[in-house]
Every structure is written in C-alpha cells, then in structure tokens.
N, C-alpha and C positions, 0 to 999 in steps of 0.2 A: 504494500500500500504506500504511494507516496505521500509525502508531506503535505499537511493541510494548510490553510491558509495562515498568514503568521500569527492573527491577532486570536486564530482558534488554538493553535498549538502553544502560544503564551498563558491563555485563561486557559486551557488544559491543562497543564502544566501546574499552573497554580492550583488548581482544583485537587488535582493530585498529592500534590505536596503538602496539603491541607490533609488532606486525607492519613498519608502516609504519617504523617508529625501524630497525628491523634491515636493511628494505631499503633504506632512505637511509644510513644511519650504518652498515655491520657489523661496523665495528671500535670498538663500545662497550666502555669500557674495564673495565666491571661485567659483561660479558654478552659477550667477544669470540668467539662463536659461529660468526659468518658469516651471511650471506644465507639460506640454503637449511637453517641450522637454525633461523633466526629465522622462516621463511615455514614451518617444520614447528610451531612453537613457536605461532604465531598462529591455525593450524588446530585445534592439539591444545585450545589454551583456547578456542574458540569452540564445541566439542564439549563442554569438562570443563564449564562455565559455564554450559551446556544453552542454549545461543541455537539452535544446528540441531544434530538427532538425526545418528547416527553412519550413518544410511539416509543420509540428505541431504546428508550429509559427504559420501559414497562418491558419490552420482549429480552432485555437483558436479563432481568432478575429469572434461574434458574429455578423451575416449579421443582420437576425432579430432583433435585440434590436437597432443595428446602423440605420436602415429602419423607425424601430418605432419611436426612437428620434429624426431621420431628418425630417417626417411625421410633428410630434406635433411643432416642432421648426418651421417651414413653415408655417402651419397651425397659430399659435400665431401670428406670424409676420402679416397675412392676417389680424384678429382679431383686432390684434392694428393698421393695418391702418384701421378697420371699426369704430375706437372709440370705440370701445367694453369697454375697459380698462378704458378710460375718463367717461364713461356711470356710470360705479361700482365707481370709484374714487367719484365722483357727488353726490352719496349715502351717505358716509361719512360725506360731509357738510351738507346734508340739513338736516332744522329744527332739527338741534344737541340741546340736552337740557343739556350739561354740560359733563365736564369731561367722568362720570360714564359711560352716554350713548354712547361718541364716543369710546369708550373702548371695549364696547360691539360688537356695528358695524365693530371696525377693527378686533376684534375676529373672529365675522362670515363671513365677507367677506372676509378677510386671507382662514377662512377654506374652504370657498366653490373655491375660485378662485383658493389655490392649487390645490384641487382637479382635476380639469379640462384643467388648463394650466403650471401644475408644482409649486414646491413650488417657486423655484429660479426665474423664470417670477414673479413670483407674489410680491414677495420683490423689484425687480428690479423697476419693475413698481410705485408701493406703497409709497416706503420709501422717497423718497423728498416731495411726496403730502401730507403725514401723519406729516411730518416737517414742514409743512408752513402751516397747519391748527395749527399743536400747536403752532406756534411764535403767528401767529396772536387772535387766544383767549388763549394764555400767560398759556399755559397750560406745565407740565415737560414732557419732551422727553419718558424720559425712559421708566415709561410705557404703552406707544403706540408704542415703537419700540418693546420692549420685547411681547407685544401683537401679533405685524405682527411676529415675527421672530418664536415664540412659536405655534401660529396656525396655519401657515404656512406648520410649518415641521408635525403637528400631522392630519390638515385636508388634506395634499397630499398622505397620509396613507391608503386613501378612495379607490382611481381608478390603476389601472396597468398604467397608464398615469400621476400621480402626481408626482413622483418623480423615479430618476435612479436607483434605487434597488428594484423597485414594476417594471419595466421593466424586469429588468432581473429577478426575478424571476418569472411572468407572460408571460414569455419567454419559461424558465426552466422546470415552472409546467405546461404547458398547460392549467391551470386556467382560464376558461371564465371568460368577461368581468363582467358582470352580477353576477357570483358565488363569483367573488373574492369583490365585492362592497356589497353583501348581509352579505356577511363572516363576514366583520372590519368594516363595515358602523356603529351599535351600539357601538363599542368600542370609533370609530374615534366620534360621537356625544357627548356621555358622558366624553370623555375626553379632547374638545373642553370647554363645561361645567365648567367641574372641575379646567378646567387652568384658563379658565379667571375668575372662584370665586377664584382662587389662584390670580391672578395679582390684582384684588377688594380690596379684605383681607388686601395685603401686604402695595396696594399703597393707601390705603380709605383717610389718612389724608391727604398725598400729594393732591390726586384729588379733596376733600373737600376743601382745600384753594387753588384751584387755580381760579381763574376770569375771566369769559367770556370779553374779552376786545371787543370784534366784534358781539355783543351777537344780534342786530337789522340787522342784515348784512345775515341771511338765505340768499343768494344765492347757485344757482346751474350752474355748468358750463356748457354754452349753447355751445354744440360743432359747431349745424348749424352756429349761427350767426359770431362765432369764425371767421370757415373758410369760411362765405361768405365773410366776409372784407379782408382775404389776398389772397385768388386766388381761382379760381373754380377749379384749379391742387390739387393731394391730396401731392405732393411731395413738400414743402416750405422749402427753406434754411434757416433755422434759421442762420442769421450772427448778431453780436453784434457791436454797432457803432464804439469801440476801434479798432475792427478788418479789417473792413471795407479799411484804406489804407494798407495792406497787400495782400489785395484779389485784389482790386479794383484802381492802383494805377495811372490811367491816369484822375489825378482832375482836369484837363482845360475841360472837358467834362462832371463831373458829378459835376461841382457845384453846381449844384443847386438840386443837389438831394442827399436826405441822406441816412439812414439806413431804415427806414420808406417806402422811394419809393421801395427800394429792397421786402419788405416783402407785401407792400399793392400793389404795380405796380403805385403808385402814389403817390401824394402829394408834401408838403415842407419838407425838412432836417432842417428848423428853427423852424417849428409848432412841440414845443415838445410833441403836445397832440398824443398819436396814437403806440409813439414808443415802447410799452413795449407789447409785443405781450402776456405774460403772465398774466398783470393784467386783473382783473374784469372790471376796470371801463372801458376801451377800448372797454369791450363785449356789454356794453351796450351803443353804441352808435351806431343805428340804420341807420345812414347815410351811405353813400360809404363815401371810401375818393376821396377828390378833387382834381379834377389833374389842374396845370395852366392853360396849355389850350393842345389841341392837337399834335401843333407841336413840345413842349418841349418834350412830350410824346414820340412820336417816335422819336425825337432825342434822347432820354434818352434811348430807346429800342437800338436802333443803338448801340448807346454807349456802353452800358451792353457787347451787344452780341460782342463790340471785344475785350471787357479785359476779358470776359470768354475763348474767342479762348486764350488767352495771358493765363488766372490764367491754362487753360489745358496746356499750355508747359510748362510752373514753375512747375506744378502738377508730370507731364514726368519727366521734367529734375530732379528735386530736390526729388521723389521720397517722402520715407517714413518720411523724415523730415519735413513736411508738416501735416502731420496728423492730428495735435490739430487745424489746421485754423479754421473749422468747425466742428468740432469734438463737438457739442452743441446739447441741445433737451432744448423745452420747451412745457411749457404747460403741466396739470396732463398726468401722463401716458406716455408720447410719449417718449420713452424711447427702441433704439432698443438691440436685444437678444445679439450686439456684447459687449456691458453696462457689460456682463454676463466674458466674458476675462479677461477686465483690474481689474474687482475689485476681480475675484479669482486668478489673476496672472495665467491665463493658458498659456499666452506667453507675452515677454516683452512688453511693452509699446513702441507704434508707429510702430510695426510690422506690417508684411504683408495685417493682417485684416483691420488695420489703412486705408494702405494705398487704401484696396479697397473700405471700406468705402466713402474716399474721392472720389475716378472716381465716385461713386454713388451719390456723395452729386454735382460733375459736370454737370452729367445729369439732378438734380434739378432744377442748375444754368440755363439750359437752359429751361424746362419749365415753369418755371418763367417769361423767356424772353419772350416768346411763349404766357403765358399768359398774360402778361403787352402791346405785340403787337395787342393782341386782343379786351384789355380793350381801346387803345388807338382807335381802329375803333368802338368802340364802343360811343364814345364822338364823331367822325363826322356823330354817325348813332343814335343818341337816343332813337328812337324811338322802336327800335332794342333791347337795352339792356333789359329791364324787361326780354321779352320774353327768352331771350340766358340765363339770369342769371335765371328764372326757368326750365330752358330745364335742366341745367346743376345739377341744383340742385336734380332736376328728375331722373337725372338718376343716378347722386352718390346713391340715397336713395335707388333707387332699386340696384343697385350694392352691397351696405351694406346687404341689407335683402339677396340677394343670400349669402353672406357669412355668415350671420348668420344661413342660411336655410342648406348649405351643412357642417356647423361642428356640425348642429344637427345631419343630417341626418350619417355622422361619429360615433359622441356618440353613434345612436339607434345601426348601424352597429356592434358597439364594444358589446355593449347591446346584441346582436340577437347571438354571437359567431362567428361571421365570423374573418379572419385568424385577427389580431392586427396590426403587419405591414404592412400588404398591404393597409387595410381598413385605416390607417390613411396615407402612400403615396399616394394614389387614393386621397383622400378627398385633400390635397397638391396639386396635378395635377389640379385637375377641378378649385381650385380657380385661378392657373394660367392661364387656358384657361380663364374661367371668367373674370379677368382682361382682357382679352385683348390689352396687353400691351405686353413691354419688361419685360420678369421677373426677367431681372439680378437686377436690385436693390433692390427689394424684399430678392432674392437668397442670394444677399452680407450682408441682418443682421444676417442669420442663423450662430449659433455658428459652426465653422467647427474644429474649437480646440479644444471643446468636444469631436468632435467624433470621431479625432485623438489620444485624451486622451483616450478614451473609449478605442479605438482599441491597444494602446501600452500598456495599463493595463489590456487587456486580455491575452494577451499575455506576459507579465510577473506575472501574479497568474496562468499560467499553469505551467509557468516552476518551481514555486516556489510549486504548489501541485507534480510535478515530484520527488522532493530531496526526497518527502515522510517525511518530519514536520507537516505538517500539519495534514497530514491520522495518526501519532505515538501519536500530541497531542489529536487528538480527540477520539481516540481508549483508552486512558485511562479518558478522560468526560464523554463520551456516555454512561457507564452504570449506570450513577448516573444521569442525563438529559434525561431521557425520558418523551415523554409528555402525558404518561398516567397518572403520580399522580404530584399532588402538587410540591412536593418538586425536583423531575424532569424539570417541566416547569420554577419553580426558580431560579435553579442552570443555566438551557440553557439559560434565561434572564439576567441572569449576566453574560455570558460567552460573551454574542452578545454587552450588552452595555457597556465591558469593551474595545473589538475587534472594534466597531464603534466609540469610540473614541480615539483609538489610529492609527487604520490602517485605520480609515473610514468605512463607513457602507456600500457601494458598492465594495469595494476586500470584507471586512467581510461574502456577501451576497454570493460573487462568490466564497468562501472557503467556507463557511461553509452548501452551500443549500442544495447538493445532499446530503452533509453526514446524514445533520439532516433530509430529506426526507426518503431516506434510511432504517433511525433510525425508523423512525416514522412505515416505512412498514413491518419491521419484530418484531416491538412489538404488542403483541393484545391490541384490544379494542383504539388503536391510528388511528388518520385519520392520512393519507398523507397532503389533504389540510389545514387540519388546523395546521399542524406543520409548511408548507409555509405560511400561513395568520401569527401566531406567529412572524415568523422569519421578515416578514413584518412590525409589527405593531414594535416590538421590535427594531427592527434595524432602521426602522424612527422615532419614537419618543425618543431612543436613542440618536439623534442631539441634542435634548433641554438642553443635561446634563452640556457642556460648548461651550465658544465661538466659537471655532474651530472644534465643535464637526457636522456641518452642514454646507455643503456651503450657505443654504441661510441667517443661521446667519454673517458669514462672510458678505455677501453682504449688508445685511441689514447694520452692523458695519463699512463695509469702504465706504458704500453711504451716512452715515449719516456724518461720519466724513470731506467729501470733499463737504458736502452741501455747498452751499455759502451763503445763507442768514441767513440760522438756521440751523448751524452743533452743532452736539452734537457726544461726544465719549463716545459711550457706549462700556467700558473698558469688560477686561475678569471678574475681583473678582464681579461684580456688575450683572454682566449677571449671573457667578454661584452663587449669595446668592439666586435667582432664579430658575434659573435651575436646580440645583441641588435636591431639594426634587421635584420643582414640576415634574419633569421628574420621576422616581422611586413613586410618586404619581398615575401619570397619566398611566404610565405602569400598575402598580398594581392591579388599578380598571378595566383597559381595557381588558387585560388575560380573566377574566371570562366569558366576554361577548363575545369573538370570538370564533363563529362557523364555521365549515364546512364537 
C-alpha cells in the first residue's frame, strides 16, 4: 500500500502514538485514563482526523476473536467456580521435596494451564498461592514467580485459546484447532524444558540453601471440607472483621455475632478458633460450627437481612466509592477475571466494573442469608440435617462434573475443526443453563474492558495500516525475511520481538500477519501455516524478553507486589538478567521444531 496523503499519515501517526503511550504507560500522569480508555481515545481520533470513515471503523472491530475471548472468559469463570483452579493449585503442595521440585511443578502447571485457560488467568490465579507456599517453606520468590510468568507466556503458545495473539491469528488463518496444537506443540514442550533448566542453572545455589521450614506439613487443600463448613451456597462473601462495621453497622443487633457467623452462618465472634477462612488448620476441623442455640440464629438471620437491605442503598446511593468494601478473595485460586483490570490498569481503579462487582458481591450477601436461614431450621430439625447436607453436596458434585464434562466436550469441538467462536460461546451458554441460576454474577467477572480494548485497538491498527507505514516499512524487510532459509526466519524473529516489545505482541500480530502470510504465499517451497505458527510462537515467547514485554508478566509483578502477607517486587533489571537470553534461547531452539 503506498503512502497516504501527508496530512492523513501525520494525524495517523499521532492517533497512534496516543494510543500506543496509553497502552505502555496508563498511568500518565496528564491523561491517567487507563488502557481501555486510551485504546477508545486512539480509535475515536483516527475517525475525528478522517484517516478511516466511521464504515471502516465499525468493519475493523473483529466479531470472531471478540466471540472467542468472551467464550473462554465465561467458560474460566464457570471452571473456577468448579475449583478447577484450587484442584491444580493443591498439586503444587503436595509431597513437595524441596525447592528444585516445586520449581519444576510451577513450570509444568504454568505451561499446561496456559494453554487451556490463557496465560493471564493462569498468573492471576497462581501468583499469591505460589507466595504463600514460598513464605511458608522460607523459600526466595523470585524464582517461582519468574517460573509462573516465563511458562506461562511460552506454554499458552500451544492452543489458538492461550493467549490474544494465537486468537487473532487463529482467526486470521483459518488454522484448525488440532493443526495449529500439532504445529508449536514440540516447540512449546522443549522450550518449557529448556526455560526451566534455564531458571535451575541460574537459581541452583539460591534453591540449594533454602529450608523447608513446613517440611512435615504435606497437606493438600480439601476444597469439599472447605466449603462444607461455610455454606452449601457456592457464592460466600468473603468480609474481613476490620470491615465488618462498615458493611454491617447496626451493632445493638449483631453483638453477639462476628465475622465468623457471616462466613460459617454461625457461631461466637469471641471463639477466635474458625475465623481465618484461608488457613489449613480450620480445614481440618471436621465438626460444623456451633451455633448458640436456634433463636439467636434466626434473630441473627433477621438481622443480617436488614442491614443488607441498608449496605444495598449505601451501595445505590454512594455508588462506585464503595468498591474496595469487599472487593476481597481468598483461599488458593479464587481469584475473579475482573483481578485481570486493576492490575493491567485497563480502567481506573473503582470504576464501573468495581462497582458491579459489588451488586454481585450483594446478591452473595443474600444467599448467605438464605443459607444461614436454613442452617438455622436445620438445629430445630436435626434429624434432617445429614441428609440436606449430602443432598447438597450431591449435587454440587455433579454440577462440577457437568462443567468439567462440557469444556471437554469444547476442547474435543475445537479439536474436531468446528467454527472456534461459536464452539466456545455455545460451551459458555450450556454452562449457564447448567447452573440454573441467575447468571449475572457469573457474567459481572468476565473482563468487559478487554474487549472494549480489543475493539478500540482494532480499530486504530486499521487506521494506522491506512497512512501506508506500515505496508513502506515492511516492503523494504520482506525481501530479506522470508521463511524459506535460515537467515530469512532470523531476521522476521527479530523484527517480531523487537515490535512485541515495544508496541506489544497483539497490534504486532495485527500489522504484521497478513503481510508475512502473504510473504510466505508467493515464495516457493514456504508454507503459509507455518509462517503463522512462526509468527505465533515468536511473538508469545517474545513476552519473556522484559517486564512489560507481556501482560501476564505485569500481572504476575503487581500481584506479587500488593501481596499482603509475602509480597515481593520483582523489579524490571532482575526479571531481564532472565529474560533476556533465556527468551532468544528458547526462541532459537523452538524455530526448528515448528511445523506445518
């Protein structure tokens, strides 16, 4: 495409550069907007500025890949409320023999769970539980974050579903499921491999003097027992006792009940045994908790139920100021996709998603109530209780097993070549009927500022391929980057992982796919698919190379640093004395191995 006219390719440009600033920097200190209004910001001026009409705006924005990522976003949400997430997390502790081997384990579980639920879920989820196993056997941070954050980004390299740049171009090339996991699958293995003997090597003395402090303590986290002691609901309020008269502020009625009663539906606020929903030792105490007696019970119900009517109109009146009250997760894993906003800055802090989060942490509050009302007839019916406490537990199980049954039956779909979008909305749909529930609480952890982001940064990488820079710079690479020889494939792998760390590896993927597909079709003896598997493999393990070079490194980086019990900052110079070779490492070897 040649060059456009000057005054378009100058407000292109700018339009761009707006863009681009906001999604490196979002926290500019003139403009602190966020991500996902600075990618709305860079579409609007590439329209005001007239580089591309408000038609070409609209047919830019990609339904299919928007489809695909609300699909898998849904889909994870259902997954982690089946404990899917606490299940793998559980992996991790048990019978750990030392440094070396949990090193090992967050390698291969990073790489497999990218794979399958995105690299970004998988950090999200991870990275406080990977925290509090190193506090507690007195092991160093560093490399078990650099583990998750590194295998993360190279095992979601695997599926057209691990990360946003194997969407879009699994979009782009029509690439079945199946073809494109046969393609990178040996790359994405041996260079899972080769990182973590890289992270071994590096960190051997480190891990060699560190001390199992917990070493007689093999447990595994029992999810059943967990939540049979706080409610047979799978939706529990985590509130914290500080917070408690904030929420809860009518104390001539709940004295005699504390943080404990809210989370168990019973008990004493003075018996501090029970309170900490996160520890071990609570799991293993096989008893119910005890409630006084009945009629405190349901006066304690009563109670509840009219300072939630009361926390709902504070919630109303006071809006998004509010947000942090419960804005809490605990326990491995439970961690929802909106975790995925505030720590890449895709919109400010206490925004709109905040605020729906909260109506959804409301509806909680009531089945809580609902379930504490139940526990409560359940003490004048005892005879009654066994039987309701396994009816329910009955059928949570099988409710889990369908969800694990239909995002197989998904995976085989994606496997079989059936359309990608659809087959993971469909698979989305049936779990909501499957619940049988309301599905807005569900719906409100789906990141929706991704997919606003996605859609404002389609639509300004069209307008900025319209100026014709992009089509002039690569019209003079392309005949030295072809991927029929060596020195071709080299030069396009530097080109991709200088572009993914500086613009990002998804615009990178949406400039540069068709060209190099293109490229790949009118040279002999080149496939088309494997110049897309290349561009794939290249462009996500191009994340490893620095801190900012991947959002799930970011994630990993600012969930470790707002830990609360075991934060750790793992800094940019410390992540690249890492990343750096071993990324260009793990690149290197994996070229050869991809076919298609």
């Amino acid at each position: 495409m040649a060059l456009a006219s000057t005054a378009k390719v100058v407000l292109g440009c700018v339009a761009f550069v707006v863009f681009w600033i906001m999604a490196v920097f979002p926290k500019v200190p003139l403009l602190p907007i966020g991500r996902t209004a600075g990618s709305l910001l860079g579409a609007a001026l590439m329209v005001v500025f007239q580089v591309i009409r408000p038609s070409q705006a609209f047919a830019a924005v990609d339904l299919p890949i928007l489809g695909l990522l609300f699909g898998t976003m849904v889909v994870s949400v259902y997954l982690e409320r089946a404990d899917l997430f606490q299940y793998l997390g559980s992996v991790l502790s048990w019978k750990s023999r030392g440094g070396k081997d949990l090193l090992c384990r967050v390698s291969l579980l990073a790489g497999i769970s990218s794979a399958l639920f995105t690299n970004d879920t998988t950090c999200v989820i991870f990275t406080e539980f990977v925290l509090r196993i190193c506090g507690q056997k007195n092991f160093p941070p560093q490399p078990f974050l650099m583990a998750l954050a590194t295998s993360a980004n190279i095992g979601s390299a695997t599926t057209p579903i691990g990360n946003p740049q194997n969407l879009v171009i699994a979009v782009q090339s029509q690439i079945s499921f199946g073809k494109f996991l046969l393609g990178i699958f040996p790359a994405v293995a041996v260079g899972i491999v080769v990182n973590t003997l890289g992270l071994l090597l590096i960190y051997w003395r480190r891990l060699s003097k560190s001390t199992d402090m917990e070493e007689s303590k093999d447990e595994v986290y029992d999810v059943e027992k967990d939540r049979s002691k706080m409610s047979s609901s799978p939706a529990i309020l985590p509130v914290e006792e500080h917070e408690l008269p904030s929420v809860f502020d009518n104390t001539d009625r709940l004295s005699n009940f504390g943080p404990a009663d809210i989370l168990n539906g019973c008990g004493n606020s003075h018996d501090k045994e029970g309170l900490d929903v996160n520890s071990h030792d609570s799991e293993q105490n096989d008893s119910p908790p005890k409630c006084p007696d009945s009629a405190k019970a349901l006066k304690f119900a009563s109670a509840v139920e009219d300072n939630t009517n009361k926390f709902e109109r504070i919630y109303h009146r006071r809006g998004k100021s509010d947000g942090d009250i419960v804005d809490k997760t605990f326990g491995p894993g439970r961690c929802s996709l909106l975790e995925i906003n505030d720590l890449l800055h895709l919109e400010p802090r206490n925004s709109f998603s905040r605020q729906s989060q909260l109506g959804s942490r409301v509806s909680d509050i009531r089945l809580n109530i609902a379930s504490l009302s139940r526990s409560s007839s359940i003490i004048l019916q005892p005879e009654t209780k066994e039987s309701q406490g396994s009816q329910n537990k009955m059928r949570r199980r099988l409710w889990k097993i369908s969800v694990y049954v239909v995002t197989v039956g998904m995976l085989v779909a994606l496997l079989y070549g059936l359309n990608l979008s659809w087959s993971a909305m469909t698979a989305a749909v049936v779990l909501m009927v499957l619940d049988f529930d309301d599905a807005s609480p569900s719906l409100d952890q789906v990141s929706y500022s991704l997919l606003v982001f996605f859609s404002g940064m389609f639509i300004t990488v069209e307008g900025f391929n319209k100026t014709g820079i992009p089509g002039e710079l690569w019209n003079a690479v392309e005949p030295h980057s072809r991927i029929n020889t060596a020195s071709g494939v080299a030069l396009l792998s530097i080109v991709v992982i200088l572009l993914s760390n500086v613009a990002s590896n998804v615009p990178t993927v949406l400039l540069l796919g068709m060209r190099v597909a293109m490229s790949a079709e009118a040279t002999p003896g080149a496939s088309v698919t494997k110049a897309w598997l290349i561009l794939a493999w290249v462009s996500t393990v191009a994340g490893n190379l620095t801190l900012v070079g991947s959002a799930a490194n970011l994630i990993v980086s600012e969930q470790a640093r707002r830990a609360k019990n075991f934060s750790y900052n793992l800094s940019f110079w410390n992540h690249l004395r890492f990343g750096f070779p071993a990324t260009l490492l793990v690149i290197a070897i994996g070229l050869p191995l991809i076919h298609g």
